[in-house]
C-alpha positions in Angstrom: 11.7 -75.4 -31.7 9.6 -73.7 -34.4 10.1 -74.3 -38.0 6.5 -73.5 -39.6 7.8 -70.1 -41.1 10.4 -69.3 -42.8 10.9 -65.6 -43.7 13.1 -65.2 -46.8 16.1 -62.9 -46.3 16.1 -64.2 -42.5 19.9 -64.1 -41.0 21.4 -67.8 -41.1 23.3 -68.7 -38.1 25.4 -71.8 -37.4 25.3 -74.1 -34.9 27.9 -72.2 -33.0 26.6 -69.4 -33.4 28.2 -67.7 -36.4 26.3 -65.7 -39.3 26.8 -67.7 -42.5 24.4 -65.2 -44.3 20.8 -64.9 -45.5 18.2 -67.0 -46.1 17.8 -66.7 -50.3 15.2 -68.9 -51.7 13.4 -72.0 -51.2 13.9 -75.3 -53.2 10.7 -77.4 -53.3 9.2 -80.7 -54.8 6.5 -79.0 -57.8 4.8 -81.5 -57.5 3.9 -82.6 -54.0 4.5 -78.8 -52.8 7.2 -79.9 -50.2 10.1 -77.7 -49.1 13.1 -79.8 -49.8 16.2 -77.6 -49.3 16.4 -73.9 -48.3 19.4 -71.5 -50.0 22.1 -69.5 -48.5 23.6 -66.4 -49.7 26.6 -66.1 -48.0 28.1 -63.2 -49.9 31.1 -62.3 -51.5 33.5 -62.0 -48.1 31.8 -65.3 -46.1 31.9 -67.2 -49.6 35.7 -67.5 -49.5 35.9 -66.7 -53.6 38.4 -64.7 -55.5 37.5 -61.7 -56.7 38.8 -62.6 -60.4 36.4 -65.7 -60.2 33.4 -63.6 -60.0 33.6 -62.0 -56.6 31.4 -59.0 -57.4 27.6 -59.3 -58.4 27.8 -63.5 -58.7 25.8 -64.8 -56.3 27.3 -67.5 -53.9 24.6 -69.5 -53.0 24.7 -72.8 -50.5 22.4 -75.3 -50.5 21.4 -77.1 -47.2 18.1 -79.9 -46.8 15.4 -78.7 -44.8 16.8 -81.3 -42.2 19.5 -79.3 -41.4 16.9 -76.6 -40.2 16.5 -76.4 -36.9 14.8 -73.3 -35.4 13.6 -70.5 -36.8 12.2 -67.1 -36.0 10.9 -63.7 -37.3 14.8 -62.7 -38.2 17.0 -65.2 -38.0 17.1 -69.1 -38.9 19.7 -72.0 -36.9 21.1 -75.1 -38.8 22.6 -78.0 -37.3 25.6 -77.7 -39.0 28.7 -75.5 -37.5 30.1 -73.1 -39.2 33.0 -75.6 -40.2 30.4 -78.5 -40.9 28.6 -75.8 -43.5 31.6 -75.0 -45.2 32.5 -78.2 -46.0 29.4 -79.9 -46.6 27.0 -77.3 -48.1 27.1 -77.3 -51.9 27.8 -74.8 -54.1 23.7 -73.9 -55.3 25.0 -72.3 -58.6 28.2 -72.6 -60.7 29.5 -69.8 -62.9 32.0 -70.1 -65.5 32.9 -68.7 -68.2 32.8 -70.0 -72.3 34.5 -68.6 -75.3 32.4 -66.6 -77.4 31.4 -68.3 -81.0 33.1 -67.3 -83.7 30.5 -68.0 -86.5 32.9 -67.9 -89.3 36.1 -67.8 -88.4 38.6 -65.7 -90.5 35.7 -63.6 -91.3 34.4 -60.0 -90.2 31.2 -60.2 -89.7 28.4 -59.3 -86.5 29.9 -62.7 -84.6 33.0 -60.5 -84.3 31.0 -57.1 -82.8 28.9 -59.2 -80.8 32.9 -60.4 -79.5 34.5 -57.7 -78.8 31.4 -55.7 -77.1 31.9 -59.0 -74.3 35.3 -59.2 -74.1 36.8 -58.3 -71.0 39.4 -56.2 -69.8 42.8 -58.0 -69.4 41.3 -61.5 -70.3 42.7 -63.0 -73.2 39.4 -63.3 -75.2 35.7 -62.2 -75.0 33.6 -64.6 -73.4 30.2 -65.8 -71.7 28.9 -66.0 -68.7 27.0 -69.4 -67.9 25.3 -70.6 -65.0 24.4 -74.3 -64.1 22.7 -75.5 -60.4 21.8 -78.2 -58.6 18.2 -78.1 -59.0 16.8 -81.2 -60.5 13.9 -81.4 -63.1 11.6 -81.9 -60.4 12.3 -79.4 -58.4 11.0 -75.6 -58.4 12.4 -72.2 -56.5 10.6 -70.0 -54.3 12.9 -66.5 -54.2 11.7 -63.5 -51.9 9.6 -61.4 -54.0 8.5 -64.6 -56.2 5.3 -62.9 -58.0 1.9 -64.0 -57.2 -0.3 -64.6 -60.6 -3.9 -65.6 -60.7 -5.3 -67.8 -63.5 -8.8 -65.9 -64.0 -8.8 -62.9 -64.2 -5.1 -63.0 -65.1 -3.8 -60.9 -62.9 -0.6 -60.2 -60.0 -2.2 -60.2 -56.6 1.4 -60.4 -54.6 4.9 -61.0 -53.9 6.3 -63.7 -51.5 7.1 -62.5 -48.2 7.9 -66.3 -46.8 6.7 -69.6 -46.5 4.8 -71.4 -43.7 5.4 -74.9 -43.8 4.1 -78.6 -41.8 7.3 -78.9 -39.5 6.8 -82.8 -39.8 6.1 -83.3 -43.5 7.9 -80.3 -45.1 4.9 -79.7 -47.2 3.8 -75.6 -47.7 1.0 -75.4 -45.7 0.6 -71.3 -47.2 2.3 -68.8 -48.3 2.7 -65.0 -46.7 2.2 -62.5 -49.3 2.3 -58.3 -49.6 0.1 -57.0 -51.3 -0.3 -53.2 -52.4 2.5 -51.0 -53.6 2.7 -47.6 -51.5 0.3 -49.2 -48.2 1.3 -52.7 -48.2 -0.3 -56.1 -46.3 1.0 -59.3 -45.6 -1.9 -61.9 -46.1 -2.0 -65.3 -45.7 -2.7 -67.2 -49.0 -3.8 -71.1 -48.3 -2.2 -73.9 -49.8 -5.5 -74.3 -51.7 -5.4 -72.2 -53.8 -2.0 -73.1 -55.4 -2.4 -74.4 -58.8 1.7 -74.2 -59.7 5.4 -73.3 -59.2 7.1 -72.7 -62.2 9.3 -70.5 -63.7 9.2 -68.6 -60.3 6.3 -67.5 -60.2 3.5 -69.1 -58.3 0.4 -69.1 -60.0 -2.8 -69.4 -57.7 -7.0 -70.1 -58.2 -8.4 -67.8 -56.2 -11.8 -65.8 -57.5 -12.5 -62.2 -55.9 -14.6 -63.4 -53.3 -11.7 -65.6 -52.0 -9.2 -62.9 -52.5 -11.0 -60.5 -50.5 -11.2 -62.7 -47.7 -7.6 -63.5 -47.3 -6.7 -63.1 -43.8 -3.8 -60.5 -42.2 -0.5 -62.8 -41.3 0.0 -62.0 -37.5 3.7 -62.9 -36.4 4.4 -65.2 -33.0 7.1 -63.3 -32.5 
């Protein structure tokens, strides 16, 4: 069993071997740095969802613990759960619903009423909102593939996330895999040292050029 790295955008499989979708983000403690849940995207057909609830360019995220993980390699990670198990006990990451639009004075033209009918939509019987709520707490952060790589001094983007490697006993991100470079890309390992922060998405790191420089090339077990 090898858990240590995680590759987002990794095919999730079931316990029984079905595909339940890709491996989205990761939800961590901000403060102690510890994965604590990884994300599914199951997509619009696995996700079961009407189309008229959203079926096309809503995400439809599960969230499962880190627990649940059991193996993982370059392309593809295993849960415990079956395929049964995940669709009934995996929760919903996000919820999406929609709100009335305000009306700031009711009875009255004025740009509340433009901003209304530009959002209405088509065969609904009002304009309305879209709003998004998830299950992440207050203490929590997201990792997403592509998460940007900022360092404090000089202030600067050095990366994107590639993936996470992780202690398979504590949870805790050990480093994370970066690319670096836009046309000629590298992957290179970025110790847990130098994090300062996950916020906001973006990971913010303390790393001078000399450190930088000496980042070493991620080589894959697989």
């Amino acid at each position: 069993m090898r858990l240590e790295d995680l590759r987002l955008n990794a095919s999730v499989v079931s316990r029984d071997g079905h595909k339940l979708g890709h491996l989205s983000r990761f939800v961590i403690d901000k403060d102690a740095q510890k994965v604590t849940h990884v994300v599914v995207d199951t997509g619009i057909f696995r996700s079961g969802e009407a189309l008229w609830k959203g079926g096309w360019g809503m995400p439809h995220d599960r969230v499962v613990p880190l627990g649940c993980v059991s193996e993982a390699t370059e392309d593809e990670v295993r849960i415990t759960m079956s395929a049964e198990e995940f669709k009934e006990l995996a929760r919903d990451y996000s919820e999406e619903y929609f709100v009335a639009a305000p009306d700031v004075e009711p009875g009255q033209i004025d740009a509340s009423d433009v901003r209304r009918f530009v959002m209405g939509i088509p065969g609904e019987p009002g304009p309305y909102l879209l709003q998004e709520t998830t299950t992440k707490q207050a203490w929590q952060e997201e990792i997403n593939r592509d998460s940007p790589v900022w360092r404090l001094n000089p202030h600067e983007k050095i990366g994107e996330v590639e993936r996470v490697i992780i202690d398979e006993d504590t949870g805790a991100v050990n480093a994370l895999v970066i690319k670096r470079g836009f046309v000629f890309t590298s992957e290179k390992v970025l110790p847990q040292d130098y994090i300062v922060e996950v916020a906001g998405g973006i990971v913010r790191v303390d790393i001078d050029d000399e450190g930088l420089a000496g980042l070493e090339e991620f080589e894959s077990d697989e």
